[in-house]
N, C-alpha and C positions, 0 to 999 in steps of 0.2 A: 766728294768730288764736286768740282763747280762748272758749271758752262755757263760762261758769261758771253750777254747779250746787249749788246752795244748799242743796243735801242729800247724806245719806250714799253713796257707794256701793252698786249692789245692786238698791236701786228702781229702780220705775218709772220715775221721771224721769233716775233717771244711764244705765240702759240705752238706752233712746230717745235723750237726748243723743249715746250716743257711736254710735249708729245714724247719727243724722243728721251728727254729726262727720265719720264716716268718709267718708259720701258726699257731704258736699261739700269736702273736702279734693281728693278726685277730681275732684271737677265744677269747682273751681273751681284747680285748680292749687295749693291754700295749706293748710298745716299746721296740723291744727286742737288744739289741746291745750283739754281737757276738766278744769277745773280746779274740785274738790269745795271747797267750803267751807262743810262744817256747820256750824250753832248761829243761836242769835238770831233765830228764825220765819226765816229767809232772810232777814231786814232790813241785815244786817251788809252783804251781798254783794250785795242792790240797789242801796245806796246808794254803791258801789265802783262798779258801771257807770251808774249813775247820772252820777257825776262823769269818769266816763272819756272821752276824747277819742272825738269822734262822727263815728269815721272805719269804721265796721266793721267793726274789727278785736277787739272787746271785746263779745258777747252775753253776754244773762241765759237761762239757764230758767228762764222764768216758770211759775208754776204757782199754784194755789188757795190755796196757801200766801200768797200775796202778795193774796188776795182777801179772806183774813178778817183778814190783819196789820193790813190798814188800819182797822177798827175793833178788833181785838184791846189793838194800841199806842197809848196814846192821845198819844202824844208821839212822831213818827217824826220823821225832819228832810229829810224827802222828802214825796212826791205819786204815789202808784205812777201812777195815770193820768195824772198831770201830765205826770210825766218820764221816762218809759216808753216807746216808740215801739214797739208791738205789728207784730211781723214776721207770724210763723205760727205757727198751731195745730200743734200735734204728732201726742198721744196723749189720747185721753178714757178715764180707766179707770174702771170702777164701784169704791164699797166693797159687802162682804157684812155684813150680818146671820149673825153664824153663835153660836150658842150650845154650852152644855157639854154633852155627851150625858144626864146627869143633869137637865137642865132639861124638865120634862114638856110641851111644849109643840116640835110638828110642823110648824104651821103660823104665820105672821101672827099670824091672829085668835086661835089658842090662847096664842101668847106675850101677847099684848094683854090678853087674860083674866086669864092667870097674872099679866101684873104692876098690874094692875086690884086684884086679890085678894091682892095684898103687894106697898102701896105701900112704896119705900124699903128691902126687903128683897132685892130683886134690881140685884146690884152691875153695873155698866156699864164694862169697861175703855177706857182709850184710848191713844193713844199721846203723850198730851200733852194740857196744858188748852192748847184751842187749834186744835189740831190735825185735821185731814180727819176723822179716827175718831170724833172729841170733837165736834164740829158738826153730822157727821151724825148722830147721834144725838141731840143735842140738837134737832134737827130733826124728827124720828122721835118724841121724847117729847112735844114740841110738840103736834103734827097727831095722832099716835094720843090722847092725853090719859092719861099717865101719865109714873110718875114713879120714877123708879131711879136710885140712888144713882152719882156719877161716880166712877170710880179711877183717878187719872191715872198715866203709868209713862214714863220718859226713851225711847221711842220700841215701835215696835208688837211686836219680837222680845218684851222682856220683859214685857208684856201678854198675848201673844199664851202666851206659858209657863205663865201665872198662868191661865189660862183653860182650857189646857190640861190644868191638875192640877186644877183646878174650885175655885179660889180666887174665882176671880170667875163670873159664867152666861154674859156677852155680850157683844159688841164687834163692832165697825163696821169692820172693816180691808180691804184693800185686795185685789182676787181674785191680787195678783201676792202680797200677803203670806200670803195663806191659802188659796189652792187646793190645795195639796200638804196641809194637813192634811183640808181638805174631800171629797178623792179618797180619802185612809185611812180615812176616817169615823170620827177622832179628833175633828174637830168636824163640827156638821149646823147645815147651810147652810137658814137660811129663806128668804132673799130679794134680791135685787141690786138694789140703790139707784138705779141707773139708769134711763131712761125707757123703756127695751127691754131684753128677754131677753140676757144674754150667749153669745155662740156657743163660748165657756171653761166655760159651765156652763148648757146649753139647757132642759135640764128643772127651773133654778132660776128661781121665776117673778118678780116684782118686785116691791117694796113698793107701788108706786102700783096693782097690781091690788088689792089692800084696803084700801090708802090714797090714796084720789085724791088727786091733785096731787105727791104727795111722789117728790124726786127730788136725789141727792146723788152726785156724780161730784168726780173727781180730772184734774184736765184740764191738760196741759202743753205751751209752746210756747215760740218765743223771740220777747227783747225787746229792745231795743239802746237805746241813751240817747236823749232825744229830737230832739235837733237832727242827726241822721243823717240823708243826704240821701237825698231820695224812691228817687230811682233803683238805691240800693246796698238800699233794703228790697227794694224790688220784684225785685230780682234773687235776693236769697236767699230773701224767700217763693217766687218761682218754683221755683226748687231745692230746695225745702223738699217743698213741692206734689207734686214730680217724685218723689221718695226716697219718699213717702208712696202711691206708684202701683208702686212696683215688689216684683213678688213677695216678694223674701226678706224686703224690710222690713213688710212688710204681713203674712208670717207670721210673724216674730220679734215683731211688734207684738199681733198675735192671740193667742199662745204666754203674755202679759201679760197676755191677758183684756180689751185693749183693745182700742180702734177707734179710725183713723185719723182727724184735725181737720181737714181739707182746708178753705180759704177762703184768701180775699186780708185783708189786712192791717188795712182795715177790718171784716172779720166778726171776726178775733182781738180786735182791737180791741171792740166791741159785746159779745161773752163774758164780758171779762174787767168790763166796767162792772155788768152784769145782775147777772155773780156774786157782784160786790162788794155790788152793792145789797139782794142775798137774803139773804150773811150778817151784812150788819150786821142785817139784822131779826131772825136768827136771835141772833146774841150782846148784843144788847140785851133780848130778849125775857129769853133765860136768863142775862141778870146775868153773863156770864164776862169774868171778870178776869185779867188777868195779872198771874202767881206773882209 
């Protein structure tokens, strides 16, 4: 069996993958091979199980990457919802807000100020036009009412470097890409994008306590091609479900800065429609194109 992961190595999403890999190769007697295939938003590698034989033996990890592809791309040769068949929720991870220690602003509303008072002066890295970092912040610039400059970078490490030497002030990344810096207090952490406090960083408080409403998560699950029969989802969301309940995985999944997706097939399913529908508001709003 394969679950193919449409991103690098390392992440969040390839770690939880081979989380959930391992335990159901056990649970279910079958070898699971974890197979990466970066590039192309994930599109390359949707549309490979897209087309693959709807026997169960061929998942996607699906992820938010596939929520804003659909208005990102304006020519895909798929339907993610169409053709999709939403198994289970994984992992929800927040991004941070974390700025350059040189950027004078502690809080939210200080940063909001700051870049209120130099519009277009304060650069915004991301890991991609497109990309979880680049959305939510465009989200972020949306709803606070300003405006900073975007620097896009072929993915969050070297963003995350340029921020680092205070090339850029700010960036949206991910608590599994930037906790180790946020613990050195090489960067300072304003605020977790999520709807609740993360138990990765407790006294980090949220952007929706100064920003009502606002709310940008990185959220991973699996997806199989659509004509997979009911009985073979329902069996591995169960198993999914189960792996999401048992200690080690729930604190290797904590250890990410996430929180477990526990639902049946239809609540994966309903996430992934909402979230598509938020960021197309988001990337039409802010005009982002792809490169």
């Amino acid at each position: 069996m394969r679950l193919i992961v449409p991103i690098a190595p390392a992440g969040a999403s390839d770690i939880s993958a081979r989380l959930i890999g391992q335990w159901l190769s056990e649970r279910l007697g079958q070898q699971f091979v974890i197979d990466n295939r970066p590039g192309g938003g994930g599109n390359i590698d949707t549309e490979a199980v897209v087309h693959a034989p709807a026997d169960g033996y061929t998942l996607l990890m699906v992820g938010s990457y596939n929520a804003t592809s659909a208005t990102f791309y304006d020519k895909l040769n798929f339907n993610f919802i169409r053709d999709i068949a939403p198994v289970a929720g994984v992992i929800v991870v927040p991004n941070v807000i974390v700025v350059h220690p040189s950027v004078p602003a502690k809080t939210v509303p200080e940063f909001i100020a700051y870049a209120k008072a130099n519009p277009r002066k304060v650069n915004m890295a991301s890991a991609g036009t497109g990309a979880a970092s680049h959305v939510a912040g465009e989200l972020f610039k949306m709803m606070a009412g300003i405006d900073m400059a975007h620097v896009p970078y072929r993915g969050s490490g070297p963003g995350l470097n340029d921020l680092l030497a205070g090339q850029v002030q700010v960036m949206f990344p991910t608590t599994v890409a930037s906790i180790g810096h946020i613990r050195s207090g090489r960067l300072r952490a304003l605020a977790v994008t999520a709807a609740t406090r993360s138990d990765a960083l407790p006294d980090i408080p949220t952007v929706s306590e100064f920003v009502s409403g606002y709310e940008a998560s990185n959220w991973f699950g699996g997806g199989a091609p659509k004509a997979t029969p009911a009985e073979i989802v329902d069996r591995l969301n169960k198993e999914i479900n189960a792996s999401l309940s048992d200690p080690k995985i729930k604190a290797r999944l904590a250890d990410l800065g996430g929180s477990p997706l526990l639902g049946s097939p239809a609540d994966f399913g309903r996430l992934i429609v909402e979230e598509t529908e938020k960021w197309a508001k988001v990337i039409k709003f802010a005009d982002i194109k792809a490169d």
